[in-house]
N, C-alpha and C positions, 0 to 999 in steps of 0.2 A: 740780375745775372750774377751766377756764384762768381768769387773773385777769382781770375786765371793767373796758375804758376806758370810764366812765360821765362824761358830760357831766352836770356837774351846775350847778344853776342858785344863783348866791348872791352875789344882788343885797343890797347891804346899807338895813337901814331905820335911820333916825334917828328916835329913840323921843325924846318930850316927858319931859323931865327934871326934877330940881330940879338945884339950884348944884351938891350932891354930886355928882349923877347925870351930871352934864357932864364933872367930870373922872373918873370911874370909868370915863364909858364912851370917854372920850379913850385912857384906861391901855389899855382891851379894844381898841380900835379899833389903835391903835399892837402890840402884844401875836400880836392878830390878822396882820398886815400882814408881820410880822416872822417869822411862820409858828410863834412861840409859843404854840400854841394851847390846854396845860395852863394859861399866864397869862390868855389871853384867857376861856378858861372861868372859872375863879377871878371875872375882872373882872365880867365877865355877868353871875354869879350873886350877884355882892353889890351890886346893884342895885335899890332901891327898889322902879323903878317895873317889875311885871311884866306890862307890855303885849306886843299881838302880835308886834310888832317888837322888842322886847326876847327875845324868847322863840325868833323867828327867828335870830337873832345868836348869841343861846346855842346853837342847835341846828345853825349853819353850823360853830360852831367845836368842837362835839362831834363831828361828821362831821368834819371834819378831825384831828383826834386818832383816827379811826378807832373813837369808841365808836359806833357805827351805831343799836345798839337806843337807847339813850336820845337822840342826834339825834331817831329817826321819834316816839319819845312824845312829846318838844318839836314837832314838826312837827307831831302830830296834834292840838296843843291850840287850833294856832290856829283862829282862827272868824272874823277877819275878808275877804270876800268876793274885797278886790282881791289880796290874797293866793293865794288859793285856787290858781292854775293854779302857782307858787313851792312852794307847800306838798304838793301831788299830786309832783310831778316830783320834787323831794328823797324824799318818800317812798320812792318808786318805784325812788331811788340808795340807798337806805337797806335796801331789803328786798332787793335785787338782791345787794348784798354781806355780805345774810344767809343768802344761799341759798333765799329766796325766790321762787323765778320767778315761780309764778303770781300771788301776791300784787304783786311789780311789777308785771308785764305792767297787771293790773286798776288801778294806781295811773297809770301813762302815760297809758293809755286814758282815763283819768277827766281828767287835765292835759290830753289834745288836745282833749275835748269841749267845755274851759274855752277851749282856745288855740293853734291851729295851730303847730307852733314843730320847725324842722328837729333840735336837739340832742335833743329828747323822741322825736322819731321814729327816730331814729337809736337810740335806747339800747333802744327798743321792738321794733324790729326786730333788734338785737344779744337780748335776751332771749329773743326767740321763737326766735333761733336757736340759743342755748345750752339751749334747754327742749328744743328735736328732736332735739339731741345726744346730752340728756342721756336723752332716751327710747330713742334708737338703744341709746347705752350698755347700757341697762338689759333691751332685746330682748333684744343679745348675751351678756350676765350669763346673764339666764334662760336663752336657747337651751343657753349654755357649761353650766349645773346639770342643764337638762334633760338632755341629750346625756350628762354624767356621771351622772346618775341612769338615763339606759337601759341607758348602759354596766355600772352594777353591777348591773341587775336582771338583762342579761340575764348576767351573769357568775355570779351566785347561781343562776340557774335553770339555768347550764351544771353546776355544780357541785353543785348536787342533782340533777341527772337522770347525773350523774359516781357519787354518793352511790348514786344508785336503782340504778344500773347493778352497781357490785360489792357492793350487799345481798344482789341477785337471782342475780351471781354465786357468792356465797359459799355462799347455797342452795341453788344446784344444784351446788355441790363438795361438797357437805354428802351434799345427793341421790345424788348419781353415786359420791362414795366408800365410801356405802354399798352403792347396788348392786355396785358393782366387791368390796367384802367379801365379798355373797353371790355373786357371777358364782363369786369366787377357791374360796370353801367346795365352791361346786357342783362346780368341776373339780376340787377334792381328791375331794371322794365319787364322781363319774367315775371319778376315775384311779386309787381302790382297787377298783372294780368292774370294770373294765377290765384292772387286773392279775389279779385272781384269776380271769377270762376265758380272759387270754393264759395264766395260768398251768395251768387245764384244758386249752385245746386244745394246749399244750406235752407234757403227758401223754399226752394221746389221740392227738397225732403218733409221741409217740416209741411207743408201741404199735404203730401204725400203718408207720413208718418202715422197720421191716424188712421188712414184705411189700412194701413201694412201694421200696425202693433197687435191687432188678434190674431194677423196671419205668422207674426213673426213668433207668438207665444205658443203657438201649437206646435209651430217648428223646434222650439228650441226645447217643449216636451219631448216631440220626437226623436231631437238630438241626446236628449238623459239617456231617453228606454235604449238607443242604439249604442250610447255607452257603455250601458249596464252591460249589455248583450257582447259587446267587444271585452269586456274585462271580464264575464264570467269565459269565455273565447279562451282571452289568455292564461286563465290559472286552470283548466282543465289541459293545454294545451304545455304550460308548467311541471302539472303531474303526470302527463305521458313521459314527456323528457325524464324527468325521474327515475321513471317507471325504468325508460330504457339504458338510462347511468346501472341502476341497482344489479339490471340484467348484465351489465356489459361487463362490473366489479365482479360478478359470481366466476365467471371462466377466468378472471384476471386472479381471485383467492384460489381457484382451483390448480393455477400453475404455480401459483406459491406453492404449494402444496406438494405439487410434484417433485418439482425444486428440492423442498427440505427432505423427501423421499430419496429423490436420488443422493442427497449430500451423505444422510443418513447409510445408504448403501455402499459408498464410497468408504465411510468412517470402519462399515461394518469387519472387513479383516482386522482392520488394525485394533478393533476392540476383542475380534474376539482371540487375534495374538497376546493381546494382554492379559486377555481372560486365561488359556494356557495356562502364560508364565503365572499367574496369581495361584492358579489350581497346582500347577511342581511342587512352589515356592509351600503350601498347605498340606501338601504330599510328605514334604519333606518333614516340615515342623509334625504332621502327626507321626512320622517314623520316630523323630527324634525324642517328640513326648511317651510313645510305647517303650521305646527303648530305657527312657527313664525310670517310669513305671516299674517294666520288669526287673533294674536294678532295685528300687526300693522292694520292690517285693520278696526279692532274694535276700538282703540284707534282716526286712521284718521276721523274715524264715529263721535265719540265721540267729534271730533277739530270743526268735519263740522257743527254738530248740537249746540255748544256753539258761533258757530261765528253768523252760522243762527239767534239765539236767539240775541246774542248783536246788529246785523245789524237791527233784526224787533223793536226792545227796542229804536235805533237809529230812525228812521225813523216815530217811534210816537210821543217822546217827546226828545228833545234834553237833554243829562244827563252834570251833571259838570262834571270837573274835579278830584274832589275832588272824586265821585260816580265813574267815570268811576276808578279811580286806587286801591276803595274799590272792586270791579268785578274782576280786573286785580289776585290780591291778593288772592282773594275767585278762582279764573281759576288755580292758579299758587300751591296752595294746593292741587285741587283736577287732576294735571298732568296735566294740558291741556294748549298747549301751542298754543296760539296766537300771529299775528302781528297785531297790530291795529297802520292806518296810521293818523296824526292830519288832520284835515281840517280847515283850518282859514274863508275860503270864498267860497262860491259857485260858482264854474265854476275856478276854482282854479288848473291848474298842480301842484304833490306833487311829493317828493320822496321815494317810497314805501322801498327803504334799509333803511331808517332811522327808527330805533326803537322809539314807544314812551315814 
């Protein structure tokens, strides 16, 4: 249990003395104060006079030295009245740091009835809540044993019904290897009745065997020719099936066929939109090449009638040199290109690559 801050009450009384008794209880008072309280008990105790209040003092500073049990038997002796709610409430610190609960708890209750008092309520209420703890604790204990005690019953009852299981086991391997002893006896005495069986009709064949092997050799020609006859059966019967596969693929290539017809049809606008645009697109380039064309041809018009002119210009008056490359100049601004070849002399071969 956590340790309890108990308010405790310890009001000191001044007990009627003789002369002794004045400095004795000077010494306990002093002793006390100083928190010597093995001194102060010592002083208490050798005092005369053993009145209420004497007995109080001894029992404050036995609770202080932490002897508890003999504190609450000094508390319990007092009997005078005004006391009484001092004498409850230490009790009640007394029992509390004995592990007492309920005994405190009863000892508070008994000081509030005496004296409403906040430090009595407070320790009464610290009690009562260390007492619900201590029963919580005490649920969980039990619940923790119980829960361990089902745990090993039902572990024991796993473990005998574990038990019961290969006793019952064992019995019936007991059981069953003896039948399997007699099953095994039984097929030995089977299987020497069964050989001297086999071993009779072995006899009575081979007696037998030579009237039955020219009947058995005709038969087993018989069984060839009906072979033969069963396996030419099957490969005529092979080439039907065939026959009716090749049939069955012919309408199965034919709806291919269809198939890539109709894809084909499908493809068909969109080819011949492309077709169109390919035929614009050829419309256009042949515009654009006529058009050409007729410039070059305009232009060659243009070369023809400038050379015409220079060759008539030639043939009236001879021009200088100096003239002709003024012409050349005036041809060569307005784009018109000419070869004009020298001639030195008449009747002259020239060489027409050579620019002039």
């Amino acid at each position: 249990m956590k340790k309890l801050m108990l308010l405790l009450v310890l009001s000191s009384f001044v007990a009627q003395a003789s002369m002794l008794d004045f400095v004795t209880l000077g010494k306990a008072e002093k002793a006390y104060r100083d928190h010597n309280y093995s001194k102060a008990i010592q002083a208490y105790a050798t005092l005369e006079t053993k009145n209420d209040e004497a007995k109080y003092n001894l029992a404050n500073s036995q609770y202080k030295a932490k002897k508890y049990k003999e504190a609450k038997a000094l508390y319990a002796q007092i009997k005078d009245p005004k006391m009484a709610y001092e004498k409850w409430h230490n009790i009640g610190n007394c029992e509390a740091n004995l592990g007492q609960l309920d005994a405190g708890i009863k000892a508070y209750e008994k000081a509030l009835k005496i004296k409403k008092d906040k430090n009595t309520e407070f320790n009464l209420a610290l009690l009562k809540k260390k007492k619900k703890e201590k029963e919580e604790q005490k649920k969980k204990k039990d619940q923790k044993k119980q829960n361990q005690k089902n745990k090993k019953d039902q572990k024991n009852k796993k473990d005998q019904k574990k038990n019961d299981q290969q006793k019952k086991d064992q019995k019936q391997n007991k059981s069953g290897q003896k039948n399997k002893d007699q099953k095994d006896q039984n097929k030995k005495d089977q299987n020497k009745k069964n050989q001297k069986k086999s071993d009779k009709n072995k006899s009575d064949q081979k007696k037998k065997g030579d009237s039955k092997e020219n009947k058995n050799k005709d038969q087993k020609d018989k069984n060839k020719q009906d072979q033969k006859k069963q396996d030419q059966k099957k490969q005529d019967q092979k080439k039907q099936d065939q026959k009716k596969q090749d049939q069955k693929k012919k309408p199965s290539e034919k709806n291919k066929d269809q198939k890539s017809k109709s894809a084909k049809q499908k493809e068909k606008p969109q080819l011949q939109k492309q077709k169109a645009m390919n035929e614009a697109q050829k419309m256009a380039q042949k515009k654009k090449d006529a058009e050409k064309k007729r410039d070059e041809k305009k232009k060659n018009e243009k070369n023809k009638i400038s050379q015409s002119a220079a060759v008539k210009a030639a043939k009236k008056e001879p021009i200088s040199d100096k003239e002709v490359g003024k012409y050349l100049k005036m041809l060569d601004k307005r784009g018109v290109n000419t070869l004009l070849v020298p001639l030195n002399s008449k009747g002259e071969h020239h060489e027409e690559t050579t620019p002039w």
